[in-house]
N, C-alpha and C positions, 0 to 999 in steps of 0.2 A: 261155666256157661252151658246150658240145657242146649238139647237137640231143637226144639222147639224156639230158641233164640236165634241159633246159630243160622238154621234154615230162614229166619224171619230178615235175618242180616244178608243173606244171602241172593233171596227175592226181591228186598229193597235194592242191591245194586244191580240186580238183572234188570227192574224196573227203570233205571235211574239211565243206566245206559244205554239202552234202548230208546229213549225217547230225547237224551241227548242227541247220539246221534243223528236221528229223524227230527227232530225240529232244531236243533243247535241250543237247547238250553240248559245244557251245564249239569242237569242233573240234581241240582241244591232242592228246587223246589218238591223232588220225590221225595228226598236223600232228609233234609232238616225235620218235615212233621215225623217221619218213619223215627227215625234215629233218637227225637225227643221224646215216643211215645215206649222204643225200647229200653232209653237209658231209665226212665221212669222205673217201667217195669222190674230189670236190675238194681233199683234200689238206689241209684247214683241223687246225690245232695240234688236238692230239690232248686236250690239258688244256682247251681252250672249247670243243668242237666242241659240248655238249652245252647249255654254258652259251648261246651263240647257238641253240642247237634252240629251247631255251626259249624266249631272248626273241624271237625271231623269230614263235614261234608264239602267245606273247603279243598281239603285234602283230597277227597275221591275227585273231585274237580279237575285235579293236574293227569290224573290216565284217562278219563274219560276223555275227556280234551285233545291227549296225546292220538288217542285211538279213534275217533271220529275222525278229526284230524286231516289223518294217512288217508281215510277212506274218500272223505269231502275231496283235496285234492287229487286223488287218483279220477276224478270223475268231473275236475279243472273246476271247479268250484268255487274256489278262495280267490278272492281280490286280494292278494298280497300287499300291492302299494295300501289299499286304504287300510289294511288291519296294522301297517306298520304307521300309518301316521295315529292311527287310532291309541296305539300300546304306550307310547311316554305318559300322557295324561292317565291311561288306568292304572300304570304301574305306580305314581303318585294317588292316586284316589283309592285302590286299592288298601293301603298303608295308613291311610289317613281315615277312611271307615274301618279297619281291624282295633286301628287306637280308641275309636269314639264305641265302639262294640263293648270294650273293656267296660267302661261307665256304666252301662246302660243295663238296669234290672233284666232280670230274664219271661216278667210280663210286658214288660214295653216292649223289647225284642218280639216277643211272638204274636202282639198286635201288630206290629210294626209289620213281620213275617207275611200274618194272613192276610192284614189289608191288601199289601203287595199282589198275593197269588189271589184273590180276587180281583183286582187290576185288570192280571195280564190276563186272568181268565174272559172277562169281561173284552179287553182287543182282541182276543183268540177269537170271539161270537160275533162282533163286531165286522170283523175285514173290512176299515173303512180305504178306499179310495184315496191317493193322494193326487195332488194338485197333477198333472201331465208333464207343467212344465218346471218341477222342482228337481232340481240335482244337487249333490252332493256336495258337500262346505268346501272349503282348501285347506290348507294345515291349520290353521288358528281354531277354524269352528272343528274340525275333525280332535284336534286336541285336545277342545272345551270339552265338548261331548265323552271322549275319551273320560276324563277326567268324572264329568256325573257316573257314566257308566261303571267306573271301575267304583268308587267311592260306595255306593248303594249295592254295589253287585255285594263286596266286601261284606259291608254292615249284613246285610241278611244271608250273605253265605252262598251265591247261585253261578253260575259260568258267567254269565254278562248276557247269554242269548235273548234272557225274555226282555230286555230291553234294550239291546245288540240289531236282533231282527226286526221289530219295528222300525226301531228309526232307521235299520238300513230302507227298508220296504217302502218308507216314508219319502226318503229321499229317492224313491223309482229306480230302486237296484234289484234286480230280478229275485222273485222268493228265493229259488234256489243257490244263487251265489249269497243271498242273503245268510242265508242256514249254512252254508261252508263257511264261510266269511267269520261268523260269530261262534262257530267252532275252532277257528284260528284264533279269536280275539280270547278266549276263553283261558289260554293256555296263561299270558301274562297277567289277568286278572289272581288264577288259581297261585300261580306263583306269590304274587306280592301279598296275595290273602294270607294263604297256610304259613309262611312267614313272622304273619300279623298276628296270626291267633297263639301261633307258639309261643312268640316273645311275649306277649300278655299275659299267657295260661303258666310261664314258665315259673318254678318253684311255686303256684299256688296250693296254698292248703286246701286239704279237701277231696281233691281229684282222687278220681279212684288208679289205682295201679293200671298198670301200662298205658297213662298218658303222658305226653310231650306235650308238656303246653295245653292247649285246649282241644290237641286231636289224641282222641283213642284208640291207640294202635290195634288193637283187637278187632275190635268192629271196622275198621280201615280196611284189614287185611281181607276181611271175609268179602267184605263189598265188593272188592275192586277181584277177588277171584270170578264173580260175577260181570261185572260193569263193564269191564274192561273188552269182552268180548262182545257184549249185545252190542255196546257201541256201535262197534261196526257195520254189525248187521240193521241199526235202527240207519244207518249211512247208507248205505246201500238201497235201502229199500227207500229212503227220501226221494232218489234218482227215477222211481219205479213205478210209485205212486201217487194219485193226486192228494194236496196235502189238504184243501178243505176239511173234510168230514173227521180226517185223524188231527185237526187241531182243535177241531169241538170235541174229540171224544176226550182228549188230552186237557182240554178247558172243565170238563167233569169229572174228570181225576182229581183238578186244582180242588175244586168245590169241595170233592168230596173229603179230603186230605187237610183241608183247611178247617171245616168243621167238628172232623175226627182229633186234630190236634187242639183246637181250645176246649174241646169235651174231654181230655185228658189231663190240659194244666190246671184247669179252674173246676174240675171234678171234687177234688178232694178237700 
């Protein structure tokens, strides 16, 4: 592995966790185009390259997670009760999108991927206004929801936040317990995921050396020397600043990250 990777590995999880932190999303959507466009580069089989983005970024998901986290509640942030009625349904949808992940070519995935991060890019510009008098489901719909949330998070590899935080923001829970909240919710998604992609990726042919299943231990380790720490500080600074302007800057990152990854797969 070149200096010139290693360092590129290393930026991606400084990135990744940093803006986990600060908006609570998980970090998949920095972590998946970065990671596709380096295993590329490395040479990795052209038919995983995107399946390992995935679970690899899965995998970063569980310290980033851990470590915003700690910060979110230090600063009482986290709705506990609702991220605990939230977790049955994504611990089940999580499992059950890592299975259907298995199936699925690695250009459906990365349509699938961009549409996505255009989506959320497009709510990020958006800040539409919810209803005044909307609150929060009770355990059936928090479960349902649960359940998409984790399911989709799974498939395309992300914390649960970019669609964690809206629908909390949706149902008139304050941005900022919002973005603790869906850093809490992130942790049992990351779990049931990196799980999901092992058992899938496990004994397949192909995979390059130091994988487990469909996360790359290599590039895992380097990321999360990174990720793990900005976490924090993208937490911290949630607390400090106003989040407008850093959710459109972060809605141009999507774009740009979006664009840069299908000019990578369908390059060649």
């Amino acid at each position: 592995m070149s200096f010139a990777v290693i360092a590129a590995y290393l930026l991606t999880g400084g990135v990744a966790g940093f803006f986990a932190g600060l908006l609570g999303v998980g970090g998949g959507v920095v972590v998946v185009p970065m990671l596709a466009i380096l295993f590329a580069e490395q040479g990795f089989p052209a038919r995983e390259v995107l399946h390992l983005a995935l679970g690899t970024s899965m995998a970063t998901i569980l310290f980033t997670a851990l470590s915003s986290l700690r910060a979110h509640h230090a600063h009482q942030a986290v709705l506990w009760p609702v991220m605990r009625r939230l977790t049955p349904g994504i611990l089940l949808g999580t499992l059950l999108g890592a299975q259907l992940a298995a199936f699925v070519s690695s250009r459906t995935l990365s349509i699938l991927f961009v549409g996505f991060m255009l989506f959320v890019a497009g709510q990020m510009i958006a800040e539409r206004r919810p209803q005044p008098g909307r609150r929060l489901p009770g355990w059936p719909g928090l479960s349902l929801a649960g359940g998409v949330i984790g399911a989709f998070s799974s498939l395309v590899a992300i914390g649960g936040g970019a669609l964690t935080v809206p629908f909390l923001i949706w149902c008139n829970v304050r941005p900022h317990q919002a973005i603790g909240t869906s850093a809490a919710v992130g942790l049992p998604i990351a779990v049931g995921g990196t799980l999901g992609y092992i058992w899938n990726g496990w004994g397949h042919a192909g995979l390059p050396p130091g994988s487990l299943g469909f996360v790359y231990l290599p590039g895992l380790g380097i990321i999360l020397l990174a990720s793990v720490l900005t976490a924090q500080s993208g937490a911290r600074l949630a607390h400090r600043l106003p989040i407008r302007v850093l959710r459109r800057i972060f809605a141009g990152l999507l774009l740009l990250l979006s664009v840069k990854m299908l000019w990578s797969l369908y390059s060649n």
